[in-house]
PDB file as gemmi writes it, atoms N, CA and C in Angstrom:
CRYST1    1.000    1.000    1.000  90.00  90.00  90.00 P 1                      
ATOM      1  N   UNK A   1      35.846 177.595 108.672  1.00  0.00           N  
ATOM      2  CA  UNK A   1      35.639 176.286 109.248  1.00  0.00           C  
ATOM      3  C   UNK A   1      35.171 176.459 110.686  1.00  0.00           C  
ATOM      4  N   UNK A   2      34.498 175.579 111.116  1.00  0.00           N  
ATOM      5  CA  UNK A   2      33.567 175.603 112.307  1.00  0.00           C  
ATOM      6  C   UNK A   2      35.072 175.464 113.527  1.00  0.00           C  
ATOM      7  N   UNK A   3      34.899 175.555 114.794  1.00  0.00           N  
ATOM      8  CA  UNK A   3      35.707 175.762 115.782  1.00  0.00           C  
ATOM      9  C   UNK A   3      36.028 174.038 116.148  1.00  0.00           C  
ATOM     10  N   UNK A   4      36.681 173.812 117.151  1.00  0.00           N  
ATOM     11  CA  UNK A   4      36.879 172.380 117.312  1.00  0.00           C  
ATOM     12  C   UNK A   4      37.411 172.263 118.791  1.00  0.00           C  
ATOM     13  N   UNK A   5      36.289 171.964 119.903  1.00  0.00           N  
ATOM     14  CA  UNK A   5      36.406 172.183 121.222  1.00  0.00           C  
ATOM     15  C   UNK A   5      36.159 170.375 122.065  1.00  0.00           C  
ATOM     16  N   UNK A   6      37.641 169.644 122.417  1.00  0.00           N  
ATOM     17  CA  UNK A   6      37.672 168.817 123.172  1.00  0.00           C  
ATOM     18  C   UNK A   6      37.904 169.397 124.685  1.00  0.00           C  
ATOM     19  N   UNK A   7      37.281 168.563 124.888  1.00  0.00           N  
ATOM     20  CA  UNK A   7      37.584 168.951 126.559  1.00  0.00           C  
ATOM     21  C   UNK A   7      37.040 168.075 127.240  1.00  0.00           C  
ATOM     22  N   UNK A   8      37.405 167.556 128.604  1.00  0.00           N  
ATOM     23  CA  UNK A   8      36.915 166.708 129.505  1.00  0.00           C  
ATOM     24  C   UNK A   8      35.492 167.529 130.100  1.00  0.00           C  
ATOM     25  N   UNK A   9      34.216 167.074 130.195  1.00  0.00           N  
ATOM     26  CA  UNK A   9      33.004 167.475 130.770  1.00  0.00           C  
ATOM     27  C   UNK A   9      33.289 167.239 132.580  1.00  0.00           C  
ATOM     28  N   UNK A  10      33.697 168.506 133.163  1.00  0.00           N  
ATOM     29  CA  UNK A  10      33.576 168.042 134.169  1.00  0.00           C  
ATOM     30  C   UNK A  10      32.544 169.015 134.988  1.00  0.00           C  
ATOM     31  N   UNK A  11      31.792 169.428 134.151  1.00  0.00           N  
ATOM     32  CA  UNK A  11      30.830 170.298 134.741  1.00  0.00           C  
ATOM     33  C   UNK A  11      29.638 169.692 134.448  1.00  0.00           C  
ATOM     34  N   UNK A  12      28.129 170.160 134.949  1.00  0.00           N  
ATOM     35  CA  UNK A  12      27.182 170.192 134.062  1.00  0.00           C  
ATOM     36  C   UNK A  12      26.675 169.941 132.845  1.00  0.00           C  
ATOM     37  N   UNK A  13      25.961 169.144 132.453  1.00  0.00           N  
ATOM     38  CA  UNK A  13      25.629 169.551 130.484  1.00  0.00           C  
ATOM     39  C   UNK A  13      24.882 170.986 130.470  1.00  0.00           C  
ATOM     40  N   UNK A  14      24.387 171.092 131.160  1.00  0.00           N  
ATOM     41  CA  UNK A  14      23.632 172.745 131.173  1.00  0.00           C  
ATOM     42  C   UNK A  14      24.746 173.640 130.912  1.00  0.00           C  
ATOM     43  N   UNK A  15      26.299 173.570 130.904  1.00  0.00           N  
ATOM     44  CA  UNK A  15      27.100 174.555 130.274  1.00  0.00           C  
ATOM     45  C   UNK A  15      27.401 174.318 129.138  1.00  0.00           C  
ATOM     46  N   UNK A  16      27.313 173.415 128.529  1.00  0.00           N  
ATOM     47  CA  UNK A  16      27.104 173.555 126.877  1.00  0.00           C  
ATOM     48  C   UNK A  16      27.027 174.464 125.929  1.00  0.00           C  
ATOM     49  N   UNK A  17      28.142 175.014 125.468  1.00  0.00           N  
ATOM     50  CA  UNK A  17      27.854 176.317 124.873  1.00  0.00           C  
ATOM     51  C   UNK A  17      26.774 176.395 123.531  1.00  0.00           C  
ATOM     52  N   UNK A  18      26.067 177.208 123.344  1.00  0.00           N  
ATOM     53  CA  UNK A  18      25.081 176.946 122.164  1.00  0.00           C  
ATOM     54  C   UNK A  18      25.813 176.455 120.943  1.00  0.00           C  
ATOM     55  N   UNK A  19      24.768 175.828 120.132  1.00  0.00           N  
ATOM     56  CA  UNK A  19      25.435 175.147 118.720  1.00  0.00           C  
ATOM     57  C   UNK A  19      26.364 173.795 119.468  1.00  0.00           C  
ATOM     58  N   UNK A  20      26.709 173.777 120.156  1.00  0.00           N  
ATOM     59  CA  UNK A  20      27.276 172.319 120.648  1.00  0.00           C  
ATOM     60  C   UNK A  20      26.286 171.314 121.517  1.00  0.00           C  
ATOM     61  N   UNK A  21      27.405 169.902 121.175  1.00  0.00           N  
ATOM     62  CA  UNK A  21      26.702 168.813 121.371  1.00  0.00           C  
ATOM     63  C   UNK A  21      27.601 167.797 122.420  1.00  0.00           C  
ATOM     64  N   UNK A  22      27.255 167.467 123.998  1.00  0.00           N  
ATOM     65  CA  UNK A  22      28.243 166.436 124.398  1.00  0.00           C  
ATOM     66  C   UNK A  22      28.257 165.138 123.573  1.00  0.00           C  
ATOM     67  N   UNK A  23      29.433 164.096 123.208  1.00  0.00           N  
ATOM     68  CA  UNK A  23      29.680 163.318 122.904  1.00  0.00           C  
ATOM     69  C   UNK A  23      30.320 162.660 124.356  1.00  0.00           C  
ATOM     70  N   UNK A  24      30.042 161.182 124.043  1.00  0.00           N  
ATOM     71  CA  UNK A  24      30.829 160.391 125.174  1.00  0.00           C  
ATOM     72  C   UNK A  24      31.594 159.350 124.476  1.00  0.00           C  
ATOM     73  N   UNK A  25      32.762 159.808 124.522  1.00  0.00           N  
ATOM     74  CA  UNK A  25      34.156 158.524 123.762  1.00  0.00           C  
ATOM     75  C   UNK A  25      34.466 157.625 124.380  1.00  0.00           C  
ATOM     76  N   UNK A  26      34.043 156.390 124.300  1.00  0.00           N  
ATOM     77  CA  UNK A  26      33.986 155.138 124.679  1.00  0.00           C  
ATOM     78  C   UNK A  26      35.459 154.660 124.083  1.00  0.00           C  
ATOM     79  N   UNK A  27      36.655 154.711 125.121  1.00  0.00           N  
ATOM     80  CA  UNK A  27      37.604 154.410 124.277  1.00  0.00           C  
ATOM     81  C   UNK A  27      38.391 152.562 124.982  1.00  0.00           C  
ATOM     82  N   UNK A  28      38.144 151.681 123.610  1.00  0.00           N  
ATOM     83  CA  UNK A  28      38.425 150.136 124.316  1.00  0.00           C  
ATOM     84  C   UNK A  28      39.564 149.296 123.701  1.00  0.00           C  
ATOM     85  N   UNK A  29      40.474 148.828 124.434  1.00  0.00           N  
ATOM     86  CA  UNK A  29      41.501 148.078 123.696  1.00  0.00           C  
ATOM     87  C   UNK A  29      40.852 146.865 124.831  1.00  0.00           C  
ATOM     88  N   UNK A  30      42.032 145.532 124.447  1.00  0.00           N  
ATOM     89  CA  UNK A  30      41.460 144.361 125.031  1.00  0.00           C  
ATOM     90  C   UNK A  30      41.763 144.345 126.687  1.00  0.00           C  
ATOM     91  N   UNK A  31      42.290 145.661 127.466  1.00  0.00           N  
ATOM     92  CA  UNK A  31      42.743 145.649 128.543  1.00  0.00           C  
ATOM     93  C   UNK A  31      42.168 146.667 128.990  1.00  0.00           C  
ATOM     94  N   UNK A  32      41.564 147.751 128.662  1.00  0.00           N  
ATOM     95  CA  UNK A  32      41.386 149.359 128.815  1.00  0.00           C  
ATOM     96  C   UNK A  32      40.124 149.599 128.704  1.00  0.00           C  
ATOM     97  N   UNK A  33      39.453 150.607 128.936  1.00  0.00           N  
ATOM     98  CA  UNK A  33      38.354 151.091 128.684  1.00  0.00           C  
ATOM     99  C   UNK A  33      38.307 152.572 129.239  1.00  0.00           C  
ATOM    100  N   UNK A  34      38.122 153.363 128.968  1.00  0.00           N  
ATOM    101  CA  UNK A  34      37.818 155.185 129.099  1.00  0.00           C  
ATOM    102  C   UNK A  34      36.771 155.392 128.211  1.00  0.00           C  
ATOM    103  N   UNK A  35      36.034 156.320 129.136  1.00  0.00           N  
ATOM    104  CA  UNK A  35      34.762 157.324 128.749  1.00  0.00           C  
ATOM    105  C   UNK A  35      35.251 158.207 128.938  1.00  0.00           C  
ATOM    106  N   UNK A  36      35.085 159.571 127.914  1.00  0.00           N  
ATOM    107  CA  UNK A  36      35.419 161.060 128.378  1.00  0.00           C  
ATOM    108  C   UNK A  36      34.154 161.423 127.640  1.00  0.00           C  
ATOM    109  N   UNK A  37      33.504 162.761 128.015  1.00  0.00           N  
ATOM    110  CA  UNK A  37      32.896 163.474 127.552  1.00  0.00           C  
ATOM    111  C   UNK A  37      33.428 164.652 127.038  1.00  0.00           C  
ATOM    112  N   UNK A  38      32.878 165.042 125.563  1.00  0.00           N  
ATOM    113  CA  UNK A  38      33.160 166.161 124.931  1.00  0.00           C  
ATOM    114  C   UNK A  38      32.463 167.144 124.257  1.00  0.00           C  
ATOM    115  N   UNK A  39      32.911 168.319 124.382  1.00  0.00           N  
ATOM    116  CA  UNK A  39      32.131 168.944 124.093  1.00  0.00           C  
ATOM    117  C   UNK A  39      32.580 169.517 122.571  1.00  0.00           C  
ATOM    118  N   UNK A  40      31.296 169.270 121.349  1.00  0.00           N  
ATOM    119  CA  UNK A  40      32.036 169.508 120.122  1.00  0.00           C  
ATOM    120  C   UNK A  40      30.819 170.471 119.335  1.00  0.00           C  
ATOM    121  N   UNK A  41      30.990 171.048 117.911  1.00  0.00           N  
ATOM    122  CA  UNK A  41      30.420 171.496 116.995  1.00  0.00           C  
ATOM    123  C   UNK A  41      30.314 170.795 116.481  1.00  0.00           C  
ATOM    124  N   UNK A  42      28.350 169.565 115.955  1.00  0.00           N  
ATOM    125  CA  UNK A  42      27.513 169.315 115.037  1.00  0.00           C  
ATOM    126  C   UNK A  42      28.695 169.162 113.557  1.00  0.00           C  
ATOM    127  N   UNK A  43      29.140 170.643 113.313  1.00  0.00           N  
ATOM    128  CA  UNK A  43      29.307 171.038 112.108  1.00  0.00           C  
ATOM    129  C   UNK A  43      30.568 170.477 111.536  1.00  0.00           C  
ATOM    130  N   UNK A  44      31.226 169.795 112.255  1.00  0.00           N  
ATOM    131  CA  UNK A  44      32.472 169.373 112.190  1.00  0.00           C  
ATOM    132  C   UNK A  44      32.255 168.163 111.100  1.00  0.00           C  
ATOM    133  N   UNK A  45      33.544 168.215 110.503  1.00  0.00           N  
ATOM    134  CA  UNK A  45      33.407 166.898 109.337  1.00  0.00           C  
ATOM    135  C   UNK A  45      33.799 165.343 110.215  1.00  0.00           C  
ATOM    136  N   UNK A  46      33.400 164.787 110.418  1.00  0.00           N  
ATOM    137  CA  UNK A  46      33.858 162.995 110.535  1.00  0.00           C  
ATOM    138  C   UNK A  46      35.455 162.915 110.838  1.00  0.00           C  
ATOM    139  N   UNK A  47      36.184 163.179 109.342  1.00  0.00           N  
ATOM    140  CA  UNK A  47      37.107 162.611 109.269  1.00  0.00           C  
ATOM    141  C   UNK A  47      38.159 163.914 110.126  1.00  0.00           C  
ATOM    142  N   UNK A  48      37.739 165.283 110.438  1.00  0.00           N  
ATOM    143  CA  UNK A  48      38.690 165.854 111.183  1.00  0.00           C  
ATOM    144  C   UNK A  48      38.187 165.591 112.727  1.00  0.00           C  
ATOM    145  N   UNK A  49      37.245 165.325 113.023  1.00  0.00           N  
ATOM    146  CA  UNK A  49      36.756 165.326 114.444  1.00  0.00           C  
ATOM    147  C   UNK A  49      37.857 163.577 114.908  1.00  0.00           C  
ATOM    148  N   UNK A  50      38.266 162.531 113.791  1.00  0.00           N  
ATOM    149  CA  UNK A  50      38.732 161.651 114.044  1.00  0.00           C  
ATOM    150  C   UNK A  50      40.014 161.449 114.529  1.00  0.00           C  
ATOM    151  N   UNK A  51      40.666 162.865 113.411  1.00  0.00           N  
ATOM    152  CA  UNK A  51      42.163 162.874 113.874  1.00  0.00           C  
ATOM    153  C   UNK A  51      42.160 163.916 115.345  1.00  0.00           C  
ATOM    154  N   UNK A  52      41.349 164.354 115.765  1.00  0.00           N  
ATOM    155  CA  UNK A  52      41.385 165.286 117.033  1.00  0.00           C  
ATOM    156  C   UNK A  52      41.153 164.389 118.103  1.00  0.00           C  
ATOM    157  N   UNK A  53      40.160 163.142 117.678  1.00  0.00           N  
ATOM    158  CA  UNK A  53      40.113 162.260 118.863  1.00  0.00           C  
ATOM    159  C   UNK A  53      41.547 161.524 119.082  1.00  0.00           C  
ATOM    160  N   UNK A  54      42.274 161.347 117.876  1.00  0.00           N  
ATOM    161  CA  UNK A  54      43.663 159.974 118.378  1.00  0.00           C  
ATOM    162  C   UNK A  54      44.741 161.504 118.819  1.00  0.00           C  
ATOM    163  N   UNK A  55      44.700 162.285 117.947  1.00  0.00           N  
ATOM    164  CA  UNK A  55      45.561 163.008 118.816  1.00  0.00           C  
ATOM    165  C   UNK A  55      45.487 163.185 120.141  1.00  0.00           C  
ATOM    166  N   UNK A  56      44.136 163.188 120.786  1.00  0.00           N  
ATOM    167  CA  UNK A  56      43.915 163.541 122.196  1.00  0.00           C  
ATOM    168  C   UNK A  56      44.232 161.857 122.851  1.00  0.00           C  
ATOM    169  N   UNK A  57      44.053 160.741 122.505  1.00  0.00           N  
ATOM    170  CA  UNK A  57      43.999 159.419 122.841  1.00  0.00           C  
ATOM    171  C   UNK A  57      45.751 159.611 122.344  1.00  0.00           C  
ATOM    172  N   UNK A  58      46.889 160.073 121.771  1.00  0.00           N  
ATOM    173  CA  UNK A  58      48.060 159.393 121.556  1.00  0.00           C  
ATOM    174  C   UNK A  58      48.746 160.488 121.280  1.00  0.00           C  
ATOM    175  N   UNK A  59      50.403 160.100 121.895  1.00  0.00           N  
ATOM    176  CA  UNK A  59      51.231 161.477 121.309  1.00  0.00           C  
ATOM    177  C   UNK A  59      51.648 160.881 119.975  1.00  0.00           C  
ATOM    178  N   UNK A  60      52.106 161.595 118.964  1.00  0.00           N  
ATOM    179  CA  UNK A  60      52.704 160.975 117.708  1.00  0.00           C  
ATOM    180  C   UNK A  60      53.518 159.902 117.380  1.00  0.00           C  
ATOM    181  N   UNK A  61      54.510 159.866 118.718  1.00  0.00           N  
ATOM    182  CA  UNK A  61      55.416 158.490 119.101  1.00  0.00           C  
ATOM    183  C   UNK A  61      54.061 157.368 119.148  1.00  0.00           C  
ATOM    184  N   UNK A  62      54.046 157.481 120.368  1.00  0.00           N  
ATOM    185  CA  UNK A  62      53.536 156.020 120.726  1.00  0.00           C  
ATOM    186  C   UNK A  62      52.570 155.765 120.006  1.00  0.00           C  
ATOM    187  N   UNK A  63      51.574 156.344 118.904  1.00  0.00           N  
ATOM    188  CA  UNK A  63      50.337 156.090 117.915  1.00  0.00           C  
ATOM    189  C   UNK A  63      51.455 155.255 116.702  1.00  0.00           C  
ATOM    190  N   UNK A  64      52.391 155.698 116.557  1.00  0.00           N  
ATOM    191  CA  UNK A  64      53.363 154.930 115.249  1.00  0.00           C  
ATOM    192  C   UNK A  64      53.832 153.659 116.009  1.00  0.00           C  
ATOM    193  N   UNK A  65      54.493 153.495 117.212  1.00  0.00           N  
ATOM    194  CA  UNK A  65      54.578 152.573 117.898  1.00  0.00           C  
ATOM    195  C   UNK A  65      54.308 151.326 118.245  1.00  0.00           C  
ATOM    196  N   UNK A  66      52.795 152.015 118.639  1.00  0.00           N  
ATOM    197  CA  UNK A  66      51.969 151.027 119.395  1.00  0.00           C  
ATOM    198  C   UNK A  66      50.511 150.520 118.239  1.00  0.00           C  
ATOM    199  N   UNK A  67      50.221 151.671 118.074  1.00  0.00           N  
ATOM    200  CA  UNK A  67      48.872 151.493 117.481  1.00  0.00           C  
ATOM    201  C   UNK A  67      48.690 150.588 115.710  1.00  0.00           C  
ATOM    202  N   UNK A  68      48.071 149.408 115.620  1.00  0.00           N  
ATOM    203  CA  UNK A  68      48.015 148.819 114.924  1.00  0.00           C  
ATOM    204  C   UNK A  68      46.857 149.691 113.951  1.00  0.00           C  
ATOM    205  N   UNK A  69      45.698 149.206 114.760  1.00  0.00           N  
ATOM    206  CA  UNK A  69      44.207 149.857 113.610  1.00  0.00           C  
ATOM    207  C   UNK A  69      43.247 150.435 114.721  1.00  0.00           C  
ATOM    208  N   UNK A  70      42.576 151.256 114.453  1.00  0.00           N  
ATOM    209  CA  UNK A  70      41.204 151.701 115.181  1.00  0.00           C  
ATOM    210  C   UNK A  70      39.850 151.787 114.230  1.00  0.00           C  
ATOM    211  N   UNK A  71      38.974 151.756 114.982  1.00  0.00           N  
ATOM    212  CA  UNK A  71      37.722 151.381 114.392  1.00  0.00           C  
ATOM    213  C   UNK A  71      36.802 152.867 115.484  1.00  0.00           C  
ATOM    214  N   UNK A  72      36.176 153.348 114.304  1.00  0.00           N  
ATOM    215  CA  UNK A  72      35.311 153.815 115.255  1.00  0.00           C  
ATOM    216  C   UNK A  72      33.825 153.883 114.884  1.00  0.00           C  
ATOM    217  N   UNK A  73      33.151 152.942 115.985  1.00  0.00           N  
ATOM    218  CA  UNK A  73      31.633 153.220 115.687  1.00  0.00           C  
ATOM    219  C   UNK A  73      30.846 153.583 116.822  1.00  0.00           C  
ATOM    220  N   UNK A  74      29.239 153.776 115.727  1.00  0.00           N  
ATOM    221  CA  UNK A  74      28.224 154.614 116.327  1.00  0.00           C  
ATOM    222  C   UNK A  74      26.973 153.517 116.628  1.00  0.00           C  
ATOM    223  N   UNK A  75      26.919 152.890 117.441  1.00  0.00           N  
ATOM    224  CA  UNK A  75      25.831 151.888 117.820  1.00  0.00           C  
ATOM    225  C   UNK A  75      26.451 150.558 116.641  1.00  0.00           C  
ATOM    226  N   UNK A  76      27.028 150.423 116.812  1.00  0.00           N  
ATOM    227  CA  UNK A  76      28.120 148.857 116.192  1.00  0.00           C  
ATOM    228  C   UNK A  76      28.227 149.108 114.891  1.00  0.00           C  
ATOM    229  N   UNK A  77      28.280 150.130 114.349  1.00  0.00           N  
ATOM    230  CA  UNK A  77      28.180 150.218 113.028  1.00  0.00           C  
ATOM    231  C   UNK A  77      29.475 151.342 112.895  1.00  0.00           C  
ATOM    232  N   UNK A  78      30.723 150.792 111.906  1.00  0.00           N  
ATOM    233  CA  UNK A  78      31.510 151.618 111.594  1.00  0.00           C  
ATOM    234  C   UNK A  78      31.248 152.602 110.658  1.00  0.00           C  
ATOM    235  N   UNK A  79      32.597 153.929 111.173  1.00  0.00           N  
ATOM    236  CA  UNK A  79      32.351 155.142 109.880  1.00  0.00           C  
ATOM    237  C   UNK A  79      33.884 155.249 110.246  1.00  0.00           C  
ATOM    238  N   UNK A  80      34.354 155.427 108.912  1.00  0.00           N  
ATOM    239  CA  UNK A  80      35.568 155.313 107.831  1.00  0.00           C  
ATOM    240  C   UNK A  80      36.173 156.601 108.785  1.00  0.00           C  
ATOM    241  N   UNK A  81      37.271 156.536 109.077  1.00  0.00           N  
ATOM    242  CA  UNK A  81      38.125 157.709 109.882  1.00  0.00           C  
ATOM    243  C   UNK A  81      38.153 158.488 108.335  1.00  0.00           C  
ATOM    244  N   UNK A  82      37.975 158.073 107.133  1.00  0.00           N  
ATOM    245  CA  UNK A  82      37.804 159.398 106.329  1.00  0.00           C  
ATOM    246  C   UNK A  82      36.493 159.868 105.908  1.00  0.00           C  
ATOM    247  N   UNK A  83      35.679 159.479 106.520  1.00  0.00           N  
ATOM    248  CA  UNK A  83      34.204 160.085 106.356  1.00  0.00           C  
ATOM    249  C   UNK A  83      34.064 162.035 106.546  1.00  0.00           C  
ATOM    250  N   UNK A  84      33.713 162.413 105.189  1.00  0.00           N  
ATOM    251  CA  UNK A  84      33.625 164.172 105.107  1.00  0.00           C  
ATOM    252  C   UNK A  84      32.478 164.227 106.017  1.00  0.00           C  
ATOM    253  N   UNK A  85      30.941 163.259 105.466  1.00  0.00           N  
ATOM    254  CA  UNK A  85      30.029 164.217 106.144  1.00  0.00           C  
ATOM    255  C   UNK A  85      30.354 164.850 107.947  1.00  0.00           C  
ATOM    256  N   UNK A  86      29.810 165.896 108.008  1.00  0.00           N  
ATOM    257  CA  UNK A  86      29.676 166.060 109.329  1.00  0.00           C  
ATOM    258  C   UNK A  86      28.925 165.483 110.901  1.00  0.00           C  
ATOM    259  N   UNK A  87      29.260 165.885 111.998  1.00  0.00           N  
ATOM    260  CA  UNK A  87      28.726 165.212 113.201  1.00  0.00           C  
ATOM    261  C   UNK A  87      27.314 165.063 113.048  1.00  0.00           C  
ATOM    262  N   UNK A  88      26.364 165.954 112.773  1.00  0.00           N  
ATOM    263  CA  UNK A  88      25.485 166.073 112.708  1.00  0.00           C  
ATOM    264  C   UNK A  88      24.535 165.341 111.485  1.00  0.00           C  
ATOM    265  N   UNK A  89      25.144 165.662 110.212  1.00  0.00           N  
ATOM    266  CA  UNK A  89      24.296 164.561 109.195  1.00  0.00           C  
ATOM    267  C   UNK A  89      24.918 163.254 109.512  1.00  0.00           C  
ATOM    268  N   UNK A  90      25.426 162.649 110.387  1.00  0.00           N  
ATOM    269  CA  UNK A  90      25.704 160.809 110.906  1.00  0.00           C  
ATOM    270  C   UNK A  90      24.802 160.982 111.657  1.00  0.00           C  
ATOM    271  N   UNK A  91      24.043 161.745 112.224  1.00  0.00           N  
ATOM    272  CA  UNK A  91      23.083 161.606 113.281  1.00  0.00           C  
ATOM    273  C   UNK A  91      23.402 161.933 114.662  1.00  0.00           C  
ATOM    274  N   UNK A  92      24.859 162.195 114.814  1.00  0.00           N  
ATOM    275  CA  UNK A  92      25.058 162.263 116.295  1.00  0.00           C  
ATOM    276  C   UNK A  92      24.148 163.385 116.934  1.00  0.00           C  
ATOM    277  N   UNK A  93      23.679 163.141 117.915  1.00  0.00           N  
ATOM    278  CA  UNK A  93      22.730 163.590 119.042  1.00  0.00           C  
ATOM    279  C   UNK A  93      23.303 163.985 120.515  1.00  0.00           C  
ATOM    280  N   UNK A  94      23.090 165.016 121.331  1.00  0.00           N  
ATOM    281  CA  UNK A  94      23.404 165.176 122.592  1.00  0.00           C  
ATOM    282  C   UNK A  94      23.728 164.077 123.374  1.00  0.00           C  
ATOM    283  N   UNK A  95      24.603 164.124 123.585  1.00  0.00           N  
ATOM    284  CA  UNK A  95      25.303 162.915 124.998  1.00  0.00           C  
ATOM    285  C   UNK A  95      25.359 161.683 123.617  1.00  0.00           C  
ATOM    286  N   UNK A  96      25.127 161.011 122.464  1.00  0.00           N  
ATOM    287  CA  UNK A  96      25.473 159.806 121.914  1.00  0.00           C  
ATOM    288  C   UNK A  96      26.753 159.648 122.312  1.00  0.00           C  
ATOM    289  N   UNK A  97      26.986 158.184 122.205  1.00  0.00           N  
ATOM    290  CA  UNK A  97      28.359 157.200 122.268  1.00  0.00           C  
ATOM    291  C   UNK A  97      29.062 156.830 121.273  1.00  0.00           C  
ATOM    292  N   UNK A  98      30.314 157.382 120.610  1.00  0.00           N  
ATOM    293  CA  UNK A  98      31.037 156.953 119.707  1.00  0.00           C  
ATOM    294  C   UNK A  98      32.059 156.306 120.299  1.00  0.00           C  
ATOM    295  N   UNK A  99      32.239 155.101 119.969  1.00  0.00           N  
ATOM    296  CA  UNK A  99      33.060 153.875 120.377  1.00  0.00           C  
ATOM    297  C   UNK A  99      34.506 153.819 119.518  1.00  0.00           C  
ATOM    298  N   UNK A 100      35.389 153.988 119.911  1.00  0.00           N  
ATOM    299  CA  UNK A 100      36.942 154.211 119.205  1.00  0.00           C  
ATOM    300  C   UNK A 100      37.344 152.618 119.841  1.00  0.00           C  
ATOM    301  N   UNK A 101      37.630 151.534 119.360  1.00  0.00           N  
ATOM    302  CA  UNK A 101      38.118 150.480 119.200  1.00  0.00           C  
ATOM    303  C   UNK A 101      39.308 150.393 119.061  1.00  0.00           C  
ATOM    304  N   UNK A 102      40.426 150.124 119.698  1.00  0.00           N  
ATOM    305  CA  UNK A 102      42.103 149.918 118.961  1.00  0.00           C  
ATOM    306  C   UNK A 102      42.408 149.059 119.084  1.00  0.00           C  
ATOM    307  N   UNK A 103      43.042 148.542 118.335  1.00  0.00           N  
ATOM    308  CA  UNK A 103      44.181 147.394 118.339  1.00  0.00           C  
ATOM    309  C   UNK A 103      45.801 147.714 118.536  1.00  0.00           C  
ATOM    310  N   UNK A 104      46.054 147.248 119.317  1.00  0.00           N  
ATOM    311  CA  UNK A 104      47.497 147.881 119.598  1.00  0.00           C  
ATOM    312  C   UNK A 104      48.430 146.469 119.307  1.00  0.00           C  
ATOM    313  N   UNK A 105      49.449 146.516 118.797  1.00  0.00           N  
ATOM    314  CA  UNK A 105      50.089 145.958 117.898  1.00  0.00           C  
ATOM    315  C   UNK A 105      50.157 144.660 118.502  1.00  0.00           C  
ATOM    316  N   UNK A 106      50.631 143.685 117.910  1.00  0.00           N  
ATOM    317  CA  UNK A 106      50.730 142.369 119.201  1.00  0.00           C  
ATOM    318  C   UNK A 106      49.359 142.005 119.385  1.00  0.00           C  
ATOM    319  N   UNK A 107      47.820 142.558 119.322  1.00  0.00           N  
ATOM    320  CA  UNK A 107      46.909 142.300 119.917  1.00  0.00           C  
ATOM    321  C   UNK A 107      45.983 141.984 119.245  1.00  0.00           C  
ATOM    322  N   UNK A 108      44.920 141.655 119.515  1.00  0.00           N  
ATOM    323  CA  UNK A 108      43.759 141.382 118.749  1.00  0.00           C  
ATOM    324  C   UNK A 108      42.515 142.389 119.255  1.00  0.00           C  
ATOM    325  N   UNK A 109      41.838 143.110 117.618  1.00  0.00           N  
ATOM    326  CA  UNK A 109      40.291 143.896 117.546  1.00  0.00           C  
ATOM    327  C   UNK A 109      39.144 143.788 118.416  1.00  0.00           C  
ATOM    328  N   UNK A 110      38.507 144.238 119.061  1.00  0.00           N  
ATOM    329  CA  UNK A 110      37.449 144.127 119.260  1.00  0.00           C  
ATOM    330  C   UNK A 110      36.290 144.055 118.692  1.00  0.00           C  
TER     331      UNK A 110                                                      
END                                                                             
């Protein structure tokens, strides 16, 4: 299985290690908003690159807690947190924006 590298971009995109792609996680509840940049492998499936994003967005407590539903899309268009294909056959591209949406309990979707 391909490697699986989050990390905050706080360098350059010119350090980009080959075979990788920055992503920018647009992350929005009805109060919040965060961008991080990451640096990931193309090759990665959908649905594991999804659980690496809430793990990094939540510790295990407060995701059972707090978190109602998340949505995550790619130019307003959702993909299923169990989507196999990989980063790369969805189309994601250098620097694209995947938008993680939550609803946190009590609240209303975006």
């Amino acid at each position: 299985m391909k490697s699986v590298v989050i990390e905050d971009d706080n360098e350059e995109s010119s350090n980009i290690q080959p075979g990788f792609i920055t992503l920018k996680i647009r992350v929005q509840t009805e109060i919040y908003t965060n961008i991080t940049d990451i640096k990931i492998d193309p090759q990665i499936p959908f649905d594991i690159f999804c659980n690496k994003v809430k793990e990094n967005i939540f510790s295990q407590i407060f995701e059972k807690q707090f978190l109602d539903s998340i949505k995550f899309l790619k130019k307003n268009q959702e993909i299923s947190k169990h989507e196999k294909r990989n980063l790369e056959q969805l189309g994601f591209q250098n620097n694209d924006i995947l938008d993680v949406r939550l609803q946190l309990k009590g609240g209303r979707i975006n």
